[in-house]
N, C-alpha and C positions, 0 to 999 in steps of 0.2 A: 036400691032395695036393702032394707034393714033384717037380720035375719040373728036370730039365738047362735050362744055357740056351742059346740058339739064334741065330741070323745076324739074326733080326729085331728081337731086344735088343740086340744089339751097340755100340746109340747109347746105351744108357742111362748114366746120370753114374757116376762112383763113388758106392760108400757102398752104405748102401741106402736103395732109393728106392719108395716107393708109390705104388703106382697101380694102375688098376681092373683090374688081374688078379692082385693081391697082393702083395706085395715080392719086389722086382728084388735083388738082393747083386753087387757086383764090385767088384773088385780087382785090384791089378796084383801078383804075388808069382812074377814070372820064376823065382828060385831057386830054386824048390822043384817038385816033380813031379807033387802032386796039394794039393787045398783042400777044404775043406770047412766047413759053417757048422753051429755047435752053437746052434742055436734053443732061447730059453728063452722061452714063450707067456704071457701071463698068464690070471689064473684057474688057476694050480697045476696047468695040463695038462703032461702030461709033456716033456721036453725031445726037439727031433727032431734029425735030422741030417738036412744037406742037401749034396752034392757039386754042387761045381760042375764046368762045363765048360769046357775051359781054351782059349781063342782063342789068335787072333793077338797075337805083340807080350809074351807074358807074361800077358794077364789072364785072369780067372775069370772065371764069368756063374751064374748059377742063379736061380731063382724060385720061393718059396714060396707057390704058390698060394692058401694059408690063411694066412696072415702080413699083421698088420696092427700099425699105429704101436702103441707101448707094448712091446712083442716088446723079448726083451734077446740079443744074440748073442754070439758069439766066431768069429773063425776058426783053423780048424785047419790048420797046414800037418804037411805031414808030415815028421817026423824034423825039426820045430822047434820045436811045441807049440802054446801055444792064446793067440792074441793079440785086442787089440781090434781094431779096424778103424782104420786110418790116419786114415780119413774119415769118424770117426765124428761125426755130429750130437749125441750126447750122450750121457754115461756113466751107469752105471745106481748107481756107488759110484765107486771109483778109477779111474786111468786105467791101470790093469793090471788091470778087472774088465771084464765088459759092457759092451756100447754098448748102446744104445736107437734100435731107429726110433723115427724120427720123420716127421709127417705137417707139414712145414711149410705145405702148401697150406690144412689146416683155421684158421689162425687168419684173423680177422675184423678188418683195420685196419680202423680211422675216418680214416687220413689223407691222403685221396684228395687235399683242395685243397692240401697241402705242396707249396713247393716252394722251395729250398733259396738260401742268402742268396749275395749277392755276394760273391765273397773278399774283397772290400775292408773289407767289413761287418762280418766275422767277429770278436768279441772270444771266447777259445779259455779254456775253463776246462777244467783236466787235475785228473781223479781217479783214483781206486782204488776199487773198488766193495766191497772188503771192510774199510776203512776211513772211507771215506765219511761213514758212518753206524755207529752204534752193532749195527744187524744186521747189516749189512754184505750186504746183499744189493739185486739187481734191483729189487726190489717196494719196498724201506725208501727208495733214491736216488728211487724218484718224488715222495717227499713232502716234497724239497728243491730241487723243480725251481722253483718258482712265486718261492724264494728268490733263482734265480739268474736270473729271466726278471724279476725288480723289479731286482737289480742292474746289469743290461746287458748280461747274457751272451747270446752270440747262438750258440755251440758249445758242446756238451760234447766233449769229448777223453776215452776211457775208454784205462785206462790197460789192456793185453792181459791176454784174458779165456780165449784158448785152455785148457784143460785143463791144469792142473800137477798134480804130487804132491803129496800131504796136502791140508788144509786152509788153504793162507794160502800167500800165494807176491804178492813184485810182479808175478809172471806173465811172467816174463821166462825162466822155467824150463819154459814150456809144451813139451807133445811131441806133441796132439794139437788143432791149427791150426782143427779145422772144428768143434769142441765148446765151446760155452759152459761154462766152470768150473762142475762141479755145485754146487760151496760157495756160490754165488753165488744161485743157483734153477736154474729148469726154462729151457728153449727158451724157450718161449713167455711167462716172465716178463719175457726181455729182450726182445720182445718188447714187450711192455708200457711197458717203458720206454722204447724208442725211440719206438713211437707216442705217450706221455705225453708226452716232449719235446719232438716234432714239433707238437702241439698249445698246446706253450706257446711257438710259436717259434723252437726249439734244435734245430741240425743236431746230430747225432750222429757225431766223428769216431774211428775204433776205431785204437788201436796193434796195431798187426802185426809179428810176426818172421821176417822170411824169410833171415834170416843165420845162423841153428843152431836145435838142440832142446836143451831141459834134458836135465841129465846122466843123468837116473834116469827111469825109465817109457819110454824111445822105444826102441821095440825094430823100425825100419824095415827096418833091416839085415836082420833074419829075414825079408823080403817078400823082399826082393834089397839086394847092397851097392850097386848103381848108385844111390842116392838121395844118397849122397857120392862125392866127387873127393879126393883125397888128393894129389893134385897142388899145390892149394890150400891154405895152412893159413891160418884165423883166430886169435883169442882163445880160442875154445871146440874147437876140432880141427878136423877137416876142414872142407875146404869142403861147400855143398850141390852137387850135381852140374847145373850148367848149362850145361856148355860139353864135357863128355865125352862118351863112350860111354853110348847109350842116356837121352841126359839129356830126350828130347824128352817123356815120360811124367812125367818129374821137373818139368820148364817149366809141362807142363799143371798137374800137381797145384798149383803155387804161384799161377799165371796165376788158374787157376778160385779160387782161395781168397777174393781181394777181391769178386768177379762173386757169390759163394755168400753172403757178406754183407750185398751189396747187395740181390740179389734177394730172399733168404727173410727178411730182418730188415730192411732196410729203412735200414744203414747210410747217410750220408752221402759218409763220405769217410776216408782213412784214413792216418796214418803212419807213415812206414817207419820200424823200428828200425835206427839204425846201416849204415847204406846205404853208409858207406865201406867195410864188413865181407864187404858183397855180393861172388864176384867171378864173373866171366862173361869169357872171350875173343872169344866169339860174337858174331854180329851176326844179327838187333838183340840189341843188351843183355836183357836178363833185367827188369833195371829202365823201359828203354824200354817193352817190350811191356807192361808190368802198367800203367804210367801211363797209356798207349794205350787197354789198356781199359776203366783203372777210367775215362777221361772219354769213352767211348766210351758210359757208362750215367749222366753227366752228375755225376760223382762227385769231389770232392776228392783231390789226392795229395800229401802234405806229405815232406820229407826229414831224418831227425837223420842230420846230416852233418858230422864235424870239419873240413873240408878247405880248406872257404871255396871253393869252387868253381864258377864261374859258368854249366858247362854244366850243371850238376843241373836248373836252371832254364830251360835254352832248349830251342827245339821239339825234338822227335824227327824232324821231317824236316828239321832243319837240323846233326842229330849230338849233340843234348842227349838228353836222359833225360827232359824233358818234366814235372819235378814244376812245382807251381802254388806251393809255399814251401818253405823250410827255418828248420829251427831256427838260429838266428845269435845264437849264445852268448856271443859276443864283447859282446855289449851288457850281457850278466850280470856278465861275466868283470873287466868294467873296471871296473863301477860297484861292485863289494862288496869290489876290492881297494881302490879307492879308499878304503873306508870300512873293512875289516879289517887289510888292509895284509898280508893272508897272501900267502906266497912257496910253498906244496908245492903238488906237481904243476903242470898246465896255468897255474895262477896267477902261476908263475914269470914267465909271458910276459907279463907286462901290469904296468904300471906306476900304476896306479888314475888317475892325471891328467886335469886336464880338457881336454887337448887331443885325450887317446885316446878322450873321450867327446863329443867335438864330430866326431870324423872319423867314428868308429861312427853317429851319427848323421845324420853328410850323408850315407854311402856306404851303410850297414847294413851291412857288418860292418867288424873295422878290418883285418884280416891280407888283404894284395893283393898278397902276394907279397914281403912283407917275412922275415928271417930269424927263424925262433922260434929262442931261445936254448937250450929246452927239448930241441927237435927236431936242432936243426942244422942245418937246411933251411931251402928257403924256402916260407913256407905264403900260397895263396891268391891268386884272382885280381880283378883289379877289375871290380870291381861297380856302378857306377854309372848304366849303362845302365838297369837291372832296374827296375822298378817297387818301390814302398815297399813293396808291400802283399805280396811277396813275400819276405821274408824278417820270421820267427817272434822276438820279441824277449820276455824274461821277466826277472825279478829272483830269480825263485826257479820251478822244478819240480821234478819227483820226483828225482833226479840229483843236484840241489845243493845239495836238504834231504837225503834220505837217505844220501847219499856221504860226507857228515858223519858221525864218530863216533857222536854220538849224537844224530843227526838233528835236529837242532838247526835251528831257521827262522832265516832272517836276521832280523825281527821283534827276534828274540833277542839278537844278534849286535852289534846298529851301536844307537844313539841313536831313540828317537821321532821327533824331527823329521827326519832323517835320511832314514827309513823312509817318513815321508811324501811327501818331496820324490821319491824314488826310485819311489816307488807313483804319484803324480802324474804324473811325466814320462814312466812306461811307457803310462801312458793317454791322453797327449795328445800322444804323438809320432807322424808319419807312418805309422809300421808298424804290423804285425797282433802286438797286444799277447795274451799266453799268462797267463794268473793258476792259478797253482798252489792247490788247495782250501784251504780255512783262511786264504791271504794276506790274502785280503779283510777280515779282523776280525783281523789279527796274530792268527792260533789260538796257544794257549798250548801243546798236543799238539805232541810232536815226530812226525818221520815218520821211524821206524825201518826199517833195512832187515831181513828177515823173512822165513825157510823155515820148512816143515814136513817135511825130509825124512826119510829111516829113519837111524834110530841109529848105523848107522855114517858114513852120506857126509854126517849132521848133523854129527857131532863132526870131521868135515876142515873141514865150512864154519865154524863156530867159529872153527877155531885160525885157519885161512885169515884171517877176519877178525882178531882181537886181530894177528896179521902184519903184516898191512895199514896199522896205524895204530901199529906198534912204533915204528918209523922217528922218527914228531913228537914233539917232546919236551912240548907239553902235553897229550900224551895216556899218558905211560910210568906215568905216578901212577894213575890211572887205570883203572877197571872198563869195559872196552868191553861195552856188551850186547849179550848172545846170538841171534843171529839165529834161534838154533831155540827161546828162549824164548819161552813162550805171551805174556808180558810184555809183550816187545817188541811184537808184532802189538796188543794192546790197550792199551798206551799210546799207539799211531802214531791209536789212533781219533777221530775229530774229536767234540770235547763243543762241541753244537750251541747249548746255552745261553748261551755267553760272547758269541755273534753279538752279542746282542741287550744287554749288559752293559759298563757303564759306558767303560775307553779304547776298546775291542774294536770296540763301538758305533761309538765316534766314528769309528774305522778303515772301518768298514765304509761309514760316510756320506760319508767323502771320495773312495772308492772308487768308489760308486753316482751321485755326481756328475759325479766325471772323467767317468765312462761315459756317461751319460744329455748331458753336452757333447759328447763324443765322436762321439754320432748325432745329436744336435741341427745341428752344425756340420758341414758335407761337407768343409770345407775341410782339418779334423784326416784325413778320409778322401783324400786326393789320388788322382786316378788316374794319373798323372804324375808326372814331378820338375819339372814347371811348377806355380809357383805355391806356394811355400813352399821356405826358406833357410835354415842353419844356421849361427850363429855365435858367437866368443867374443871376449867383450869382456875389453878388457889390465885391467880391475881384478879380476876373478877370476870373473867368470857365466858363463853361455851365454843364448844366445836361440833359440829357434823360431819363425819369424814367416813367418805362413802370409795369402796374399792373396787372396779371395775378391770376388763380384762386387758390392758394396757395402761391404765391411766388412773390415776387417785385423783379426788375432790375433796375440799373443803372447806364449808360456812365456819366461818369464825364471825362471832356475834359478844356486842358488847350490849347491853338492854338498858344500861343508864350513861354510858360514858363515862371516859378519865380515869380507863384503869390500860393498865401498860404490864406487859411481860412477853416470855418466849413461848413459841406453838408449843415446845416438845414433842416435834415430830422431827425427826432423825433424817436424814436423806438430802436429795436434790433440793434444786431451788424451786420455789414458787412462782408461780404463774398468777395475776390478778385477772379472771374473768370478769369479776362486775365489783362494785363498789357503790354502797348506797351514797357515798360521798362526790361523786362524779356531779360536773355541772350540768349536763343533760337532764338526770334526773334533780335536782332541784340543792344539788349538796355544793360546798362552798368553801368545804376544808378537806384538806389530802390527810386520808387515813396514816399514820407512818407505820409503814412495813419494811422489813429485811427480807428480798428475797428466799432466806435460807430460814428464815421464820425465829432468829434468835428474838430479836426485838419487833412486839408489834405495838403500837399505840394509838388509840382511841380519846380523842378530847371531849367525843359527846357520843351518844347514841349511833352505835351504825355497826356494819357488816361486809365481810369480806367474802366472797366467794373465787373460789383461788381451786387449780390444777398442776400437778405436775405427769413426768412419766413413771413406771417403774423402775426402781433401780438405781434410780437416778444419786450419782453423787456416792452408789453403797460400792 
C-alpha cells in the first residue's frame, strides 16, 4: 500500500530511508509543484508510483508501505523528468539510472573494540580503489591491507568515492556525495573494507568534495537552483550555495554528508578537497560547522589548502575553522625542485635549496607571508606556533603523480639514492608523513589521469588535456595520453608483484623500517615544538635532532651529495640506526662517518639516522 506522507515523518533523513513501516522517500525539490517516486520492486513485480506530499520549506515526504532495501527508484518531478535522488545510498547502474534503498542498519560490524589512533600516530596511505588493485574494487583492497599493517601504515586515505560517470573517474568528477561508486561494489562491500581495516588497525580517512559537482550526471538544478550561488565563481562555476537565499537546506545536505559516513560505514575521518575553493560570507563558516561536527562524533578533519594559512587550524571558538591538519605541499614543492630543477607552474616559487628545506622543516610550511613570484602576492602565514603533527607532509600523491603528463612517479624522475634519502626524511621527520600507493616499492605504474565520460564532453576533456601541457617544451614532441583511454585507467594499475622483487623490494624495506623506528621512538612523534631542532650545517646537510628522556636522535641528510664536514654536536659516540646506504635497501656505498661525529661524508645523496645516550662522553 502506497500512502502520502504526514507531520509525523517530518524528522525523517533525506534519501530513502527504512524502517519498520517500510521506506520513508524525501527530498528537497522547492521548484517544482508536484514529485513523485517511480518504484522499481524486486522479483520483476510491477513498477508503482508513489506521490509525495509536499511540506514545509520545499520538501517531499511519502512512504511505501511495501518497500523494502533492494527497491530501485527514480523521482519524478513534474515538467522536469525523471532523476536519481540527490541522496542516493547507491545506484542501481549509472548515476543517471536508479538509486537503490538501502538498509544500512542490516550489516553486522565486528568492530566494536576499534577505536581510532592519535593524530600524532597516524602514518596516512592515499589510494584510488579503482587502481589499487588489479579489480579494482572494495573487496580486491582488503587483501592488501595486512601489506600496509606490516609496513606501518596506521591510515588509509581513500581517494573520493562519491558516484561519478562511467566507469573510472579519480572521483573528483562525483555528482552524487552519499553513493559509494557502483564500479567499485555494493554499500555493504565498503563496508567490509572499513571494518577489515579497522581490524588490522587502519583508521579509514575518505576524501570529500564539498567545493563542486562533476560536469555531467548532476542534475541538482532540476530539484531547485538554490543549491548554487552565482555570486561566487570557482574553477568549476558556481559556487555551492552557503551563504544566500535558502542555502540553510543546501548547509544541511553538505553538514549531514560526513555524520552519514561516519555513522552508516564507519568512516574515520575525512579530507576536504580544495578548501580554498570553499566560499561562505556566513557565519559560522560552512567549513567551521562540518569540522564541529565531524569531532563532535570523534572524527578526523584534514584541509588541502594552497594558502599556507594558519586559521584553517585554530579553534572554531577562537575564529579558526577548526581542522586537526592540512596538506603542506610546500615540503613536496622544495624537495623535487631541488632534485628536478623544474620551473612551470607553482614550482616557479621554490628554489629547491637546502635552506628552503630546513625552514619548511622547523616551521612546516615555508611561504609565511613571503611574496610568490608566481602569484604576485604575499602567500601565508606563520606557522610556528602549530603542532608538527598538524600539518600533512608527502614527496609524492595523487596530484603530483598524475598532474604529470604522463603520470610519471618521482621514483622515476630524480636518482636511487636520491629517492631514498627523500623517502627516509618523510618518515623520520616531526610531521604527519602522507605515502602515496606504489611509493613504498618505487611502483614502476605510472598514475594517469583518467575519465570515462560520454563522447562528446570526453573528446573536450582530451584536447583540454594535450592544451594543458602544449605550453612545456619537453612535452611538444610528445603523445599526451588520453584521459578517456581505457589505457590510461589500466596502466595507472598497481602490479602488486614488483613489491616483493628485487630494487622495489629493497625500496619497500627502507620504508617499513623508517616506519616501524618511527613508532618505536615517541620522540620522531613530538607532541610539541619542545624537544627536537632543525638545522643546517655550512658544509652542505641538514640535521634533525630530536631529544628524548634518555636518549638523543639524529637524521643527518645530505639532499644532493659530495659534501663532507663535522656534526658539531659535542658529546658521546654515535650510534648508526639506519642508513639509506645499506645494501638491503638498495644503497651500495658506505656513508663515511666518525663515530664521535667529527668527520662525516656523503659521496651522493643519502641519510643518516644515528642515536646515542645522555651524557655521554660529557
Amino acid at each position: 500500500m502506497l500512502t502520502g506522507g504526514g507531520e509525523r515523518l517530518s524528522t525523517f533523513p533525506l534519501g530513502a530511508t527504512v524502517h519498520p513501516h517500510g521506506v520513508a522517500y524525501r527530498v528537497w525539490a522547492p521548484a517544482v509543484q508536484s514529485v513523485q517516486v517511480e518504484i522499481q520492486p524486486v522479483n520483476c513485480k510491477p513498477i508503482k508510483i508513489l506521490s509525495l506530499e509536499r511540506q514545509a520549506h520545499g520538501y517531499y515526504m511519502g512512504v511505501d508501505e511495501e518497500g523494502q532495501a533492494g527497491y530501485a527508484y527514480l523521482y519524478h518531478l513534474e515538467g522536469k523528468g525523471r532523476f536519481a535522488d540527490p541522496v542516493s545510498r547507491g545506484q542501481q547502474a549509472g548515476v543517471e539510472g536508479r538509486s537503490l534503498v538501502v538498509n544500512w542498519r542490516g550489516y553486522r560490524w565486528r568492530d566494536r573494540s576499534w577505536r581510532r589512533p592519535r593524530f600524532r600516530d597516524l602514518v596516512i596511505y592515499e589510494l584510488h580503489i579503482g587502481t589499487f588493485t588489479s579489480e579494482g574494487t572494495f573487496r580486491s583492497a582488503i587483501e592488501r591491507l595486512d601489506h600496509l599493517k606490516r609496513l606501518g601504515i596506521t591510515a588509509i586515505e581513500i581517494m573520493p568515492i562519491g558516484d561519478f560517470p562511467g566507469g573510472r573517474n579519480w572521483g573528483y568528477d562525483g555528482v552524487l556525495p552519499y553513493a559509494p561508486a557502483r564500479c567499485y561494489g555494493s554499500p555493504d562491500e565498503l563496508r567490509d573494507l572499513v571494518d577489515s581495516a579497522h581490524s588490522n588497525g587502519l583508521a579509514v580517512i575518505l576524501d570529500v568534495i564539498y567545493n563542486h559537482f562533476g560536469p555531467r550526471g548532476n542534475y541538482l538544478s532540476c530539484f531547485t537552483s538554490h543549491y548554487f550561488n552565482p555570486e561566487h565563481l570557482t574553477p568549476w562555476g558556481d559556487s555551492l550555495n552557503f551563504d544566500s537565499t535558502q542555502c540553510g537546506p543546501v548547509r544541511e545536505y553538505f553538514v549531514n554528508n560526513p555524520l552519514y559516513w561516519m555513522e552508516e560505514f564507519h568512516i574515520d575521518g575525512f579530507r576536504f578537497d580544495a578548501t580554498h575553493e570553499i566560499r561562505d560570507n556566513s557565519h559560522p563558516h560552512i567549513l567551521a560547522e562540518m569540522t564541529t561536527a565531524v569531532h563532535q562524533q570523534g572524527g578526523y578533519a584534514i584541509a588541502e589548502d594552497e594558502r599556507n594559512v594558519s586559521f584553517l587550524l585554530e579553534s572554531v571558538e577562537t575564529g579558526g575553522m577548526g581542522f586537526d591538519a592540512v596538506w603542506a605541499d610546500d615540503f613536496h614543492h622544495t624537495l623535487r625542485v631541488g632534485q628536478t630543477h623544474e620551473k612551470s607552474g607553482y614550482f616557479s616559487d621554490y628554489k629547491g635549496s637546502l635552506s628552503e628545506a630546513i625552514s619548511t622543516l622547523d616551521c612546516g610550511w615555508l611561504y609565511q607571508g613571503q611574496i610568490s613570484q608566481r602569484q604576485g602576492l604575499s602567500r601565508g602565514t606563520p606557522c610556528k606556533h602549530l603542532l608538527p603533527e598538524r600539518f600533512i607532509h608527502c614527496i609524492s600523491n595523487h596530484d603530483q603523480t598524475g598532474n604529470h603528463a604522463f603520470g610519471t612517479r618521482l621514483s622515476q624522475l630524480i636518482s636511487a639514492p636520491a629517492y631514498r634519502t627523500l623517502s627516509a626524511l618523510l618518515c623520520l621527520s616531526p610531521y604527519t608523513p602522507l605515502i602515496f600507493m606504489g611509493q613504498e616499492w618505487a611502483a614502476s605504474t605510472p598514475f594517469l589521469y583518467f575519465t570515462d565520460h560520454d563522447a562528446e564532453f570526453g573528446a573536450e576533456v582530451t584536447k583540454g588535456r594535450q592544451q594543458e601541457f602544449s605550453e612545456f617544451a619537453e612535452f611538444t614532441k610528445q603523445i599526451i595520453p588520453d584521459p578517456q583511454a581505457d589505457t590510461s585507467f589500466l596502466q595507472s594499475k598497481l602490479q602488486w608483484a614488483e613489491s616483493e622483487q628485487g630494487e622495489h623490494a629493497q625500496v619497500c624495506a627502507l620504508y617499513s623500517e623508517c616506519l616501524h623506528l618511527r613508532k618505536k621512538i615517541g620522540a620522531l612523534r613530538p607532541v610539541g615544538r619542545e624537544g627536537w631542532s632543525v638545522k643546517s650545517l655550512p658544509w652542505g646537510a641538514g640535521t634533525i635532532h630530536y631529544l628524548s628522556q634518555k636518549t638523543e636522535y639524529l637524521t643527518v641528510f645530505d639532499l644532493l651529495g659530495n659534501h663532507a664536514g663535522p656534526l658539531e654536536t659535542p658529546g658521546g659516540e654515535w650510534a648508526i640506526l639506519l642508513s639509506t646506504e645499506e645494501k638491503r635497501f638498495g644503497g651500495d656505498q658506505k656513508i663515511d662517518f666518525d663515530p664521535l661525529g667529527k668527520t662525516i661524508r656523503f659521496s651522493r645523496p643519502g641519510l643518516l639516522f644515528l642515536s646515542r645516550q645522555h651524557g655521554e662522553g660529557k
